[in-house]
N, C-alpha and C positions, 0 to 999 in steps of 0.2 A: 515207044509209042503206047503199046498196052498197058505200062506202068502211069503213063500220063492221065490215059483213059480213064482208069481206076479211081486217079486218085480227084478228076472231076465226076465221079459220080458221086464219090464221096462228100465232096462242097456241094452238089444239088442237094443231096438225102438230108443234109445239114442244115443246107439253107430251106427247105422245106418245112422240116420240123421247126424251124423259128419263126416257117409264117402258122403253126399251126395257129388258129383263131380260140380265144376266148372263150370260157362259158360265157360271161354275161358279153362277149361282142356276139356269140351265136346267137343269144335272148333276145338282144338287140337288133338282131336282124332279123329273126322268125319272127317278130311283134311287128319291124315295119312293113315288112311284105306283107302281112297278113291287114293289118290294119289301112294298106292301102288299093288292096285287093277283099275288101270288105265284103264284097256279094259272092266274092270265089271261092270253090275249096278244093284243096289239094292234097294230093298223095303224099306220101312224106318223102317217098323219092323225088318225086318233081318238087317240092320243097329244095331239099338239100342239093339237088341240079340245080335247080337256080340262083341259092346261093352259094355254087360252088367248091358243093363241101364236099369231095369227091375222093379224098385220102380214107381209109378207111378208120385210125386214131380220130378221124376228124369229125366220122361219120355218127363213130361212137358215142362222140361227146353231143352230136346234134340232138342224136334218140333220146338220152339224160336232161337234155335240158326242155327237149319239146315232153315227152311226160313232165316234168315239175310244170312245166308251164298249164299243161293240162288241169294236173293236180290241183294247183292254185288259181282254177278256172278265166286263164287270161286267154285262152284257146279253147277249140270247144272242138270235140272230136262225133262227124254228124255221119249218113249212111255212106258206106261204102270203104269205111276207115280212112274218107279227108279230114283235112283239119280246116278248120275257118276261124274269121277273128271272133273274139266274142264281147262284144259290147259292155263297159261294165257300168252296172247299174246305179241309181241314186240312191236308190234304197234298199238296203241291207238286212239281215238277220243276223245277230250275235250274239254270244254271252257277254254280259257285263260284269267286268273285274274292277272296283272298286278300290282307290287308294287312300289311305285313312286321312291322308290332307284334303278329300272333298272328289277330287277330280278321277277319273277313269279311263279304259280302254276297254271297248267291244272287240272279244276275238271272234273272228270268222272262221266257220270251220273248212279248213284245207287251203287258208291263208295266214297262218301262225303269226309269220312275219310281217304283215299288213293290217296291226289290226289299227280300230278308227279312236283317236283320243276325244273323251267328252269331257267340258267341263264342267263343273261344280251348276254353275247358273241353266248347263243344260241337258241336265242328269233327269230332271223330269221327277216322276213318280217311282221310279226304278231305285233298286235296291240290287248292292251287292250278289252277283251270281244268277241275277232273272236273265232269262232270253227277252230279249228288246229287239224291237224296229226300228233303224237308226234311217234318218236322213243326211243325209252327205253334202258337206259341203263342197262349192269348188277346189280343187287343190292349186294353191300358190304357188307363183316361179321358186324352185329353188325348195319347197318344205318335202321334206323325206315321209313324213305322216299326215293321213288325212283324216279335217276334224268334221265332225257331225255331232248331231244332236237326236234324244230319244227320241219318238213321235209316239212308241206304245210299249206295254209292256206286257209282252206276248204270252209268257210264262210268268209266274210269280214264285221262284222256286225257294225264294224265301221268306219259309211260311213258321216260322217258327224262329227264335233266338233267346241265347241265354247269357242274364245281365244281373246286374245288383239291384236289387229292390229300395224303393226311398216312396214312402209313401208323404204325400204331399196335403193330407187330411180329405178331402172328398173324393181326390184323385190320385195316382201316385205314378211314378215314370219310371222306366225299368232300365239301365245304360248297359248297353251290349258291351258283353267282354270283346268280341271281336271288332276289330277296331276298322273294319272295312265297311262297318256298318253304323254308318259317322249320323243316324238319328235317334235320339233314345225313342222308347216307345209310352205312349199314354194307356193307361190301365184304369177305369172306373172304382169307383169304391165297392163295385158290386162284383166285380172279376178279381177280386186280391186273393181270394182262394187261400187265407189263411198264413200269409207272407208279413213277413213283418222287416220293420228297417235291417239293413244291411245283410238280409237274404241272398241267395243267390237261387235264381228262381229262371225254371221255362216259360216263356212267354209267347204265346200266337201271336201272330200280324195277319189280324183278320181283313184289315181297310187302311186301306191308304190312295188319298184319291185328289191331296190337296198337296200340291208342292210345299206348299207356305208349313203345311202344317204337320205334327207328327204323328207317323204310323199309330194306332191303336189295335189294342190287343188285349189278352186273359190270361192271367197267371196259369198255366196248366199244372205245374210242379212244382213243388218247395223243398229244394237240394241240400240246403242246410245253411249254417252260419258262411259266410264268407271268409271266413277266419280258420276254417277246416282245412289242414292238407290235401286233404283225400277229395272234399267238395271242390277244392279249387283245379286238380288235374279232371275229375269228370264234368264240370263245369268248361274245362278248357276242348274237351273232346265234344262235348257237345254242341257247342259254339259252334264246331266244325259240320253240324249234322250228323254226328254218328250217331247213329241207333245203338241204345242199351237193354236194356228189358226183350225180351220177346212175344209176339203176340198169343195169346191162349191154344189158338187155334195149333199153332207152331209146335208150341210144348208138347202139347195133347199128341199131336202127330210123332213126335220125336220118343215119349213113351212110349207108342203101341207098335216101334220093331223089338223088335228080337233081339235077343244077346249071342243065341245061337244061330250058324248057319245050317239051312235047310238040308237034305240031304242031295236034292236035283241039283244043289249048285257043287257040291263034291263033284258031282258024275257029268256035269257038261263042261266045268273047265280043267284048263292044264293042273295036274297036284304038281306042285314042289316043295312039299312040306318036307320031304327028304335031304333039301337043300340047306347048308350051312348060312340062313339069312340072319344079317345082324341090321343094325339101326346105328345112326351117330346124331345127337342135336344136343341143342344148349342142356346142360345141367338142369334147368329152370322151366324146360317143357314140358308140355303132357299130350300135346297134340303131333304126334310123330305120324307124317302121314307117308314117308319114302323110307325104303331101305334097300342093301345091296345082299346081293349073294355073286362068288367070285371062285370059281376051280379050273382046274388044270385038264386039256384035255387032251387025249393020245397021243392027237396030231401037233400036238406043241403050244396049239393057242389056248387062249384062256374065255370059259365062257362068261360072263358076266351079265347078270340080270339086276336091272333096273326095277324094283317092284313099288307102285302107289296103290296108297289106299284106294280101292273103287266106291267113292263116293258117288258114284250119279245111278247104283244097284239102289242106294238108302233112298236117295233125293229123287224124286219124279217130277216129270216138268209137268208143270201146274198146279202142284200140292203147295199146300201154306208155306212148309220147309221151304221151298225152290223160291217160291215169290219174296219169303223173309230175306234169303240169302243175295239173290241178285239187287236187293235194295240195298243191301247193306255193301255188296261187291266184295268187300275184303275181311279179313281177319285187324283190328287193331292193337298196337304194342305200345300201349303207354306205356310212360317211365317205371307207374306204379300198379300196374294191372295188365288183360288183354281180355280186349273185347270182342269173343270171337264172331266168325260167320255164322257157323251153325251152333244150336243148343252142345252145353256139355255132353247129351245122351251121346252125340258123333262126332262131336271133335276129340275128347278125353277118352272116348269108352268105344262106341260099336266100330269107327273107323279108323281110331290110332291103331298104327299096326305096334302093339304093346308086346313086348317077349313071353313067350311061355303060352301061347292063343293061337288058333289058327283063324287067318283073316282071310276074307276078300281083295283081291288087289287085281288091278290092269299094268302088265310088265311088259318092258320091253326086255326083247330078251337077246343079246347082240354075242358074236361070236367075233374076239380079236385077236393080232398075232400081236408076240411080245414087244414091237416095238408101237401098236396100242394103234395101229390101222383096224379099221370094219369089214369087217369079212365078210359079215351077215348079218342078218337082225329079222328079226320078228317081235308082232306085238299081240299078247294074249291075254284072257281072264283069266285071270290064274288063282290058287289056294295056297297062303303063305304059310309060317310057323316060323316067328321070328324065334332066334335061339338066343338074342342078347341086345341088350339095349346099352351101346356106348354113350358116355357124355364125349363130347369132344379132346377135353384135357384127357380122359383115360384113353383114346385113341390113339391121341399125343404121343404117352407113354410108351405104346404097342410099337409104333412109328419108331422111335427112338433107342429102340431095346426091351421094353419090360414083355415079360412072358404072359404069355394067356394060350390057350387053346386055340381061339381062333386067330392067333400071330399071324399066322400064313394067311389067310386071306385079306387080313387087315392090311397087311406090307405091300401086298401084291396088287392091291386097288391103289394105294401111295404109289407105286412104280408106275402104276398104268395113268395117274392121272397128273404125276408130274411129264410125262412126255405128253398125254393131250395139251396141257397147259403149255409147254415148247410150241406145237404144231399148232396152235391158236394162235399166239405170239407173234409166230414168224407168218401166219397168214394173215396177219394186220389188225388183229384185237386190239383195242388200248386198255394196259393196265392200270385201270385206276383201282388206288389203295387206301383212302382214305381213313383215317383215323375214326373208330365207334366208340362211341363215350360210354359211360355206364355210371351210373348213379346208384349209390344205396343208400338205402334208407330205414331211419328208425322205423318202430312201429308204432310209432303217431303217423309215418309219410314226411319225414324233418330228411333233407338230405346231412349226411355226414361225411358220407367221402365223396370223390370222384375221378373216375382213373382212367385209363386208356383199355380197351377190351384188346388183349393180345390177338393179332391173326397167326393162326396157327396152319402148316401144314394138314392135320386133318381137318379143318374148314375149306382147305383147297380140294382135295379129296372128294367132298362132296358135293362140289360145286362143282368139276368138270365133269360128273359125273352124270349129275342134275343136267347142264348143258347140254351133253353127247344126247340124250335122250329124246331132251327139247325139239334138239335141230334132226332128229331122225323122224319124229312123227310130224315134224312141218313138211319134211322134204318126202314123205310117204305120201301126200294129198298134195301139196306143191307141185310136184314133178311129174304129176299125173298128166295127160296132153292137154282134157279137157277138167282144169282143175275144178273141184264144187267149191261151193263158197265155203270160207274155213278163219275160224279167230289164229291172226299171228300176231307174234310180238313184231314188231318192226320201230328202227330208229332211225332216221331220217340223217341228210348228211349237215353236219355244222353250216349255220349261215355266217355266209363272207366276212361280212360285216363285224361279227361277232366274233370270227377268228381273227381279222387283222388288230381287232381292241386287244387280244388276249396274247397278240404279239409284244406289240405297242409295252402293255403291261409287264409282261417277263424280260423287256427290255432291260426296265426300272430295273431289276432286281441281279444285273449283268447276263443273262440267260439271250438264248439267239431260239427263235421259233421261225424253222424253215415254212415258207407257202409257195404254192402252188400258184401255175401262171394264171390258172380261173379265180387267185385269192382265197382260197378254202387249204386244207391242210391236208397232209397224206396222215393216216394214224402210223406209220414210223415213225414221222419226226416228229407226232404229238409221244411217241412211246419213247424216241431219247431225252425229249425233254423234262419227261417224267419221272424217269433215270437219272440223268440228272441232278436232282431237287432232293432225292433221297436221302435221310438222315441229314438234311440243314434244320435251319430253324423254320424255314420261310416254307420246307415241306408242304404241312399239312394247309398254308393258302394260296400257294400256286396250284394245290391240286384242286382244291375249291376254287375258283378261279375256271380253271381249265374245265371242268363239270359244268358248270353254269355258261359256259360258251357251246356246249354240247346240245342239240334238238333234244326235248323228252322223247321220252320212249313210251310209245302207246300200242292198242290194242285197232286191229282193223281186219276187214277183208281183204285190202287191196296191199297184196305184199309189195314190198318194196326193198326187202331184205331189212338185217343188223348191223348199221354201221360200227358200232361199236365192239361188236364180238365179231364180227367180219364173217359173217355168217349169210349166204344168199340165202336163206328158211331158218325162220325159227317160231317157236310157237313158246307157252305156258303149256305144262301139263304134269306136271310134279308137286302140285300143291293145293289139291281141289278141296282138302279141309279148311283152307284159308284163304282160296281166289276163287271168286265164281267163275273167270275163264278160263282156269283150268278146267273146271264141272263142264262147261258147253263145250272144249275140245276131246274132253273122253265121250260125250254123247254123238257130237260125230264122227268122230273116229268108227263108235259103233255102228252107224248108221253105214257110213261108205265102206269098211270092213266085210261086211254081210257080202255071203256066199249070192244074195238076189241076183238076179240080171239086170233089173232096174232099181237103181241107187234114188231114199223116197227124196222128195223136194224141199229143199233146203231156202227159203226166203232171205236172199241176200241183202234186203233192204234193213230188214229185223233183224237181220244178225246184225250190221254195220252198229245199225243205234245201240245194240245192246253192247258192243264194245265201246261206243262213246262212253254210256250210262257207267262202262265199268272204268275206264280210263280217269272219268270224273272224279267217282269214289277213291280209287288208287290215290290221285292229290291228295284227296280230303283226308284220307289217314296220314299219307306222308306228312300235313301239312300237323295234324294234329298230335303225329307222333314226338317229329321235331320240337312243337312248338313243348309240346311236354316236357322234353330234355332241358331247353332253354328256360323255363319256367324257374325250375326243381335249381340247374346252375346260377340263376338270376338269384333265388333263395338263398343257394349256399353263399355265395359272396356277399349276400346280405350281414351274413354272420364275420365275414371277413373287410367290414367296415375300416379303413385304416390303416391293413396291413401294406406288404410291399409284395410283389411278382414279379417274378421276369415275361416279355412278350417279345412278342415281333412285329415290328410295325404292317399290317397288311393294306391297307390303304388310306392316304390323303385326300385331303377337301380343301374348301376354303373355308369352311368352317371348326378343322380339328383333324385329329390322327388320330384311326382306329387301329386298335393294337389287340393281338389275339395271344391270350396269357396261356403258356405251355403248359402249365399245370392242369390245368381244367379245361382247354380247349372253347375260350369261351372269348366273344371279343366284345370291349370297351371302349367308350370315346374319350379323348382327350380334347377338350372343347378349347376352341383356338381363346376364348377370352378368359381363359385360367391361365395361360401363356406368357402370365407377366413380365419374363425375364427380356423380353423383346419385342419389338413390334418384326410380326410374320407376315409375308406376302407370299401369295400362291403361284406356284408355276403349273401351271395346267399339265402343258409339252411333256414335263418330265414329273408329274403325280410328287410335287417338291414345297414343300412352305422352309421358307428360307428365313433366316434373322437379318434384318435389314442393318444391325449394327452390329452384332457378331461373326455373322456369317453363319451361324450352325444350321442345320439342316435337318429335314423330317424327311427322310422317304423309306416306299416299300423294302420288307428285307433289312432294316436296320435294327439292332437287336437292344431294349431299351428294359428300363426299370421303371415300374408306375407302382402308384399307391392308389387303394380303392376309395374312393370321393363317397359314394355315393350306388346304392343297387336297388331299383325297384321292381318287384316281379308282376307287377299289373302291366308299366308296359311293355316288360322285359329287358334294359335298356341299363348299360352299367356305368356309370360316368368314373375318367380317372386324372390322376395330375402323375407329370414326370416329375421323379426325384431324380435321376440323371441324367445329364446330355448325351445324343444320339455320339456314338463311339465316334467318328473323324468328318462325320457331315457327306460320308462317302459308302453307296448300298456295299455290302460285303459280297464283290462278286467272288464265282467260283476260282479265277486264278489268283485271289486273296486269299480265300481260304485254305485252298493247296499252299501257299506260302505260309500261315501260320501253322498248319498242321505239320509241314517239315520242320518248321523250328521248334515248335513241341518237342519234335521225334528225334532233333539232334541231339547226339552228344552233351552230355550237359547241362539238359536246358530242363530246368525247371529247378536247379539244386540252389 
């Protein structure tokens, strides 16, 4: 009887977990009680009592989905901590993102996933990237997006843009390089400011007030020939809004510190100028703003100090420095330059912590045992004395055997940070690995080569290193009871939607992507699938693919944790010569550190916006950095007009197969009516254009030969033609592969 007993509690516990409920049947059911209890509000207990969410797995998924709900203001949280519905409005506030065929989408902030599509006829007065007032249409049975149109445009944030110059004799029109900004601009013959045909010129957009008609504006700049390598990547960066030059005021500012430290800053912070501190960064930098010190201590464990440049000692909030910096948000890394945050005086010189100088620096300073658990930590001002500055490849070296003096603690940071990188892993980081390109170039700015940037072990090194830090000073102000308001990094969990397409897609390619019952994915099965993929061809665009299904990663007060690093806290604070939210997380840290009784007042509102402001910027370089690489690669295959490459097919249309060429990392269209050897129909279902009288086959994962048609680097855009048919009309899945590679490996085979 007791074994009978047993083994029915066992089928309840069973059948239980099978009714557990859905995120989106929970969302669905916290929207309808709420919205038909519309004057009510409720406790989130009496919530989840009444929809009988009463398991505690069940409980936990309710809490997750009523915050996003909150987040994305479909609930509105009012006194007493009830929840009530929240009515949503006709008229909206948005940034407007602009697609270079006419049409757009206003994102809402803290509704990513919802934003409103506008089109072309009711785009209004509004330009690419302005804050707009949208009015909202009804939404239609059945349509996933809702349309609206401008009413006003709130912000004008694009006030400036840079294009080719054509003068037109009394007037002349200036055509944006960026193509999201699909009106050229009109220029009087009295604003040409000394520009002449096929310039490449900054131009204001002072008025624009006439839908019908085009923006006008004033040459402000004459960049040079458009025909210049060098014109054409700062023209590209520009495009994007980055600031080049610095204001006078900035400079001025930036000459009158010091080269030397005072002597009061000796005497009120930690010395460890006695410490063995080294440095590791690219060969090519000069802005070294972190370095490690790593020794052995009595008791077995190993201390390790974390030390960053104290950039916010130089930078005071409200000096021209601080106001230059936070406009600019980031450091930029073109392909052929970098355009720092701060003046040369403190990124190259007063704040790189350079070898052989003693710097300023704010360190965390953590006490571990050898299998690289935290014992301790503290975070101080500290006085460094870097004793060596590594490139990465000579760390390489160190890592691998070669000798130096400071072997030992070089090895001993390698051992500590391959086991944090384990203990990441296995707490649900997803490894993404993706392939970095690197271009060189002559000294005109002509690309010549292009390769793959090796990852190396001492790039990992630094980077677990950089992270333990990160998440130690989110979780010092995080964990607090009554936390102050504080910039973290936070990454949001994949949307459904986007994870079931990127199922859907590694299908194609023979690949299984386990989900979850809520339809979202666990970062395991995003991490074996990753695994997986390694060393094929289709690698490096399953893993783009998989990133692009991924929430960005932004900057806010309101934590949410790192789904991607699997981190409940994390912050920026290891690179404040290059991120201004690193610079505002070392100034509060200051602030809430202090020995006071009362910690001073922190404006949570002005903070939030200032990590929008910086979240924004972050795109604009990312976008302007990328766009750089693609440019410089668009170039080089310019020169390689005719030849042949090997690619992989990474995705289908109905209008052609883009194929991304292993050499150069760079992908190409093959345009369905170059195609002559057949007439091709599209199969949606399976990402497939078929030969309706051969049978041959296009799809993802197939590994082909193309010759280059055609490369233009204005709009970036490579066009190609197949010289051979796709290998058997069948994706190469992995239990194919395993079977050619054992015949490889037999006996025989290849004689």
């Amino acid at each position: 009887m007791a074994r009978r007993k047993k083994s029915t509690q066992k089928k309840t516990k069973t059948a239980r977990k099978k009714r557990l409920p859905t995120r989106p049947q929970i969302r669905r059911a916290i929207l309808s009680l709420l919205r038909n209890n519309a004057h009510k509000a409720f406790r989130p207990k009496e919530l989840a009592k009444l929809l009988d969410l009463r398991d505690y797995e069940a409980y936990q998924r309710f809490w997750e989905v009523l915050s996003e709900l909150e987040h994305q203001h479909l609930v509105a949280r009012v006194k007493g901590g009830r929840y009530t519905y929240e009515r949503r409005p006709y008229r909206v506030e948005g940034i407007l993102r602009v697609h270079p065929q006419g049409y757009g989408f206003v994102e809402i902030e803290g509704q990513e996933d919802e934003d409103i599509y506008i089109s072309e006829a009711h785009m209004g007065t509004a330009l690419d990237g302005d804050r707009v007032l949208v009015g909202l249409a009804a939404p239609a049975r059945g349509d996933r997006r809702r349309e609206g149109e401008v009413l006003k445009v709130l912000e004008r944030r694009r006030k400036q843009a840079v294009g080719t110059f054509y003068p037109r004799g009394a007037y002349a029109f200036v055509v944006p390089d960026d193509p999201r900004l699909t009106r050229d601009i009109y220029v009087p013959r009295e604003a040409f400011n000394g520009a002449r045909a096929g310039d490449k010129v900054v131009v204001s957009i002072d008025r624009f007030d006439d839908p019908k008609a085009s923006p006008e504006g004033r040459v402000l700049e004459v960049l040079g020939p458009a025909s210049d390598p060098r014109v054409q990547v700062l023209a590209l960066a520009l495009s994007k809004d980055v600031r080049t030059g610095f204001p006078e005021a900035a400079l001025k500012e930036a000459e009158r510190i010091p080269d030397t430290i005072p002597e009061r800053e000796y005497r009120r912070r930690l010395d460890l100028r006695d410490r063995a501190v080294f440095t590791i960064d690219p060969s090519d930098a000069k802005d070294f703003d972190d370095a490690l010190h790593l020794r052995r201590l009595p008791n077995g464990h190993i201390e390790v100090g974390v030390h960053i440049a104290d950039v916010s000692y130089y930078v005071r909030p409200g000096s021209a420095l601080d106001e230059e910096a936070y406009q600019r948000g980031t450091s930029v890394y073109l392909v052929d330059r970098v355009i720092p945050m701060l003046p040369e005086k403190l990124s190259n010189q007063v704040c790189s912590l350079r070898p052989g100088e003693d710097k300023l620096t704010y360190s965390v300073l953590m006490e571990l045992t050898p299998s690289a658990r935290v014992v301790r930590y503290q975070i101080r001002e500290t006085v460094i004395h870097s004793r060596q500055r590594f490139t990465y490849e000579e760390a390489q070296a160190i890592i691998d055997g070669a000798d130096h003096p400071l072997a030992e603690p070089v090895r001993l940071a390698h051992e500590l940070a391959q086991k944090l990188r384990k203990a990441r892993m296995e707490a649900g980081a997803i490894d993404f690995d993706l392939p970095e390109v690197k271009v060189e170039l002559d000294e005109a700015g002509n690309p010549i080569r292009i390769y793959r940037k090796e990852r190396l072990a001492a790039h990992q090194l630094i980077e677990e290193f950089m992270l333990l830090a990160n998440r130690l000073v989110a979780e010092t102000i995080g964990k607090r009871t009554e936390a102050p308001p504080f910039v973290y990094r936070i990454h949001d969990r994949p949307d459904a939607e986007k994870i079931r397409q990127l199922a859907q897609y590694v299908r194609v390619f023979g690949y299984h992507l386990e989900l979850t019952e809520d339809g979202t994915v666990s970062s395991k099965a995003l991490n074996e699938l990753l695994q997986h993929v390694k060393g094929t061809p289709e690698e490096p665009v399953i893993e783009e693919a998989a990133l692009r299904a991924m929430a960005k990663a932004r900057y806010s007060t309101q934590n949410i944790g790192h789904y991607g690093l699997a981190f409940d806290f994390y912050t920026h604070f290891t690179s404040p010569i290059r991120r201004y939210p690193d610079l505002m997380v070392h100034r509060l840290l200051k602030q809430y550190l202090k020995k006071a009784e009362k910690a001073p007042v922190v404006d949570a509102d002005e903070l939030e916006a200032r990590c929008r402001h910086c979240s924004e910027r972050e795109r604009a370089a990312e976008e302007a950095e990328r766009d750089s690489v693609r440019f410089k690669q668009v170039q080089y295959m310019q020169q390689h007009v005719g030849e042949r490459f090997r690619g992989v097919v990474s995705s289908v249309t109905n209008f052609g197969v883009f194929v991304e060429l292993e050499d150069v990392l760079v992908e190409g269209l093959v345009h369905v009516r170059d195609m002559g050897d057949d007439y091709y129909e599209y199969d949606e279902r399976r990402y497939t254009l078929r030969g309706m009288y051969s049978g041959k086959r296009y799809r993802p994962g197939d590994v082909v030969e193309v010759v280059v048609v055609r490369a233009d680097p204005a709009t970036r855009q490579i066009d190609l033609r197949f010289v051979e048919p796709a290998t058997d009309g069948e994706a190469p899945t992995p239990r194919r592969r395993r079977r050619r590679r054992k015949r490889a490996q037999a006996p025989g085979a290849g004689r």
